[in-house]
N, C-alpha and C positions, 0 to 999 in steps of 0.2 A: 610573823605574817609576811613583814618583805623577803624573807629568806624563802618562804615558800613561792608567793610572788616572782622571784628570779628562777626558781627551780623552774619553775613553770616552764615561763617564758626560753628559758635555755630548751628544754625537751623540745619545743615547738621550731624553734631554729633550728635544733639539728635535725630534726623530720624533716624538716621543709629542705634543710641544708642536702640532706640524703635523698630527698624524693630527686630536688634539682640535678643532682648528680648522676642518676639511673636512670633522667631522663633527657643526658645530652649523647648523642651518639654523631658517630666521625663521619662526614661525608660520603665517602663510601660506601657505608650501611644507607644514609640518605638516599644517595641516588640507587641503590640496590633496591630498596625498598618500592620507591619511584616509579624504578621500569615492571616493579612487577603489577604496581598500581596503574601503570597503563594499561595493562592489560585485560582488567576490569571487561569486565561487558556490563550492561542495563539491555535490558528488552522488557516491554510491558503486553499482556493480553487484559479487552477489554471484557469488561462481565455482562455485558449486555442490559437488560432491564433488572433492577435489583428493588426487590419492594420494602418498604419502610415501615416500622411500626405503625404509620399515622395512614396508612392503606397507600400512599403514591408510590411511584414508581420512577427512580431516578436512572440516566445512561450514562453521569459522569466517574465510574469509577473501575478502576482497574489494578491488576494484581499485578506488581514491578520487581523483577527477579534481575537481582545481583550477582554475576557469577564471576568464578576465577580471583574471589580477595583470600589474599597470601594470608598467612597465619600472622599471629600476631598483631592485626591489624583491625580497626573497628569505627564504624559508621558515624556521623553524626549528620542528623537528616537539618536540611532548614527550603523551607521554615517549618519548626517544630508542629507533629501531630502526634493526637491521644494513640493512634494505632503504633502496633510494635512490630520490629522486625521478629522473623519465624525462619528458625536454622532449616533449608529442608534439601536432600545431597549437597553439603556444602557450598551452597546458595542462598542468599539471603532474599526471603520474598516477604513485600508488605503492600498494604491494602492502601493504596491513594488516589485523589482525587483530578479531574481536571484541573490541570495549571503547570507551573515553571517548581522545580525541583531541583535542588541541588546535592549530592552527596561529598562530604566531605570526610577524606579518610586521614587518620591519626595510627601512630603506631606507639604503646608500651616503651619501644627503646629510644623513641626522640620526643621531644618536647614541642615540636613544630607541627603545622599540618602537613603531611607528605603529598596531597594530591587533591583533585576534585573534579566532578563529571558533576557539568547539568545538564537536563532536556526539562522538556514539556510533554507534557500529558495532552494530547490534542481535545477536541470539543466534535465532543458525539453529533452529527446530522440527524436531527427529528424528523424531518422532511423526507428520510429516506424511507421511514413506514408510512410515508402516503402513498395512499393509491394512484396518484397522479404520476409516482417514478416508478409502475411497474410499467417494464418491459424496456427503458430508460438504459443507455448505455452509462454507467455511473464513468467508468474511465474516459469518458468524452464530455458528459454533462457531468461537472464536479458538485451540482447541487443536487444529486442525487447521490453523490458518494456519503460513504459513513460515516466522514469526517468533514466538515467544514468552519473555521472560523469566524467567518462575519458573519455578525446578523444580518438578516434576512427576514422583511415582514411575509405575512399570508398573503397578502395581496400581488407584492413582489415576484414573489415565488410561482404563484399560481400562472402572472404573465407570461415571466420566465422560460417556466415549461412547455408552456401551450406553444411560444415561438419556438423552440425547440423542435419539439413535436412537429411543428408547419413546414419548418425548414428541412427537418429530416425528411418529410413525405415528400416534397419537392425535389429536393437530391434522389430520392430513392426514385420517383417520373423520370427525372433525368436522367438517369443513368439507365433506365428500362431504353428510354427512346432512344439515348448515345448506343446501349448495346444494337438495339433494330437497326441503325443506322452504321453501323461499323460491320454488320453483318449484310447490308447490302454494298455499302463498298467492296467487304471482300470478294461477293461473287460478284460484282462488275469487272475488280481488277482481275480476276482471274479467264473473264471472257475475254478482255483488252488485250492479257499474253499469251492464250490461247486457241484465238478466232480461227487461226487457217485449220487449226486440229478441229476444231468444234465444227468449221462449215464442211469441210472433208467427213466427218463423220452423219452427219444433216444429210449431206449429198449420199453418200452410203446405204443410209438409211432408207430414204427415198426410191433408192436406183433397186434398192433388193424389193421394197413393196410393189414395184411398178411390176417388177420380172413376175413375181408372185400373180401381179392381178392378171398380167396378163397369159400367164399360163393356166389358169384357172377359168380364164374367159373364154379362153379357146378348146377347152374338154370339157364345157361349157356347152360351148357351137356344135362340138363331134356328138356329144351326147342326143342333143333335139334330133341332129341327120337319124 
């Protein structure tokens, strides 16, 4: 029985002895490895409203595509979730949720972690299917944008926009009366460097109507005789 016992135990040591040894590789392969793990991209698209068995409708989830991982090389997500990754043009894409993500990459011929990329999954704006942010410039008023982090009450929000709104209509007056008013400077400044042409043409004007009336006045006179 202890003979089998040591038999044992030896096979498992040299497993373990051999796995240890296939999985130490030179530095060079390290950083080889490395620069290609830099290269890594993540990019995420959100899914918009996604309905649930239970009839709701959830906006925190989105499909996260891993492009450009070298061969031999393989993911461990944290913190761990039931969904899996899916090979699809050698890019790896999987279904995740709003929050902080980390991918951590390992490779076959080393025993270490070679790398790792985190981001965040940002947090979908509810507020931007109200009715209150259409026509809302979202890239100026961020609470109408798609994405916002802080909470924000109904009440909040509703003030929010309303001064938004007020202040934009007021800028938009303003700038009506700034134009009216920039458009009579122009034509002042331009009688200011132009008067002797302008009363020169005035006087022109004048000197040809008189010649007119008065030649008209007087075949006029010949006409009655």
């Amino acid at each position: 029985m202890k003979r089998i016992c040591y038999f044992m135990m030896t096979i498992i040591l040299l497993c373990l002895f051999m796995n240890k040894v296939n999985a130490v590789c030179s530095d060079d392969e390290y950083n080889s490895l490395k620069k290609e793990i830099d290269k890594v991209t993540i990019s995420y698209k959100h899914l918009g409203g996604v309905s649930k068995e239970d009839g709701s409708i959830v906006y925190n989830e989105f499909i996260v595509t891993a492009s450009k991982i070298p061969n031999d090389v393989y993911v461990h997500l944290y913190p761990m979730t039931s969904e899996k990754f899916v090979v699809v043009d050698n890019s790896l894409k999987i279904k995740l949720t709003t929050g902080s993500w980390q991918y951590n990459f390992y490779s076959s011929k080393c025993e270490k972690k070679i790398g790792s990329i985190s981001f965040k999954l940002p947090t979908f704006n509810i507020y931007l299917l109200d009715s209150l942010c259409e026509g809302v410039d979202s890239d100026d008023f961020k609470l109408c944008g798609k994405y916002y982090e802080s909470y924000v009450s109904r009440e909040d929000f509703e003030k929010r926009v309303m001064q938004y709104k007020q202040l934009h209509t007021n800028s938009e007056d303003d700038n009506t009366e700034d134009d009216n008013d920039k458009f009579i400077d122009k034509i002042i400044n331009f009688v200011l460097k132009n008067y002797l042409y302008i009363i020169g043409l005035v006087v022109f004007v004048v000197l040809i109507i008189f010649i007119v009336y008065k030649r008209n006045k007087k075949k006029g006179v010949y006409l009655l005789k």
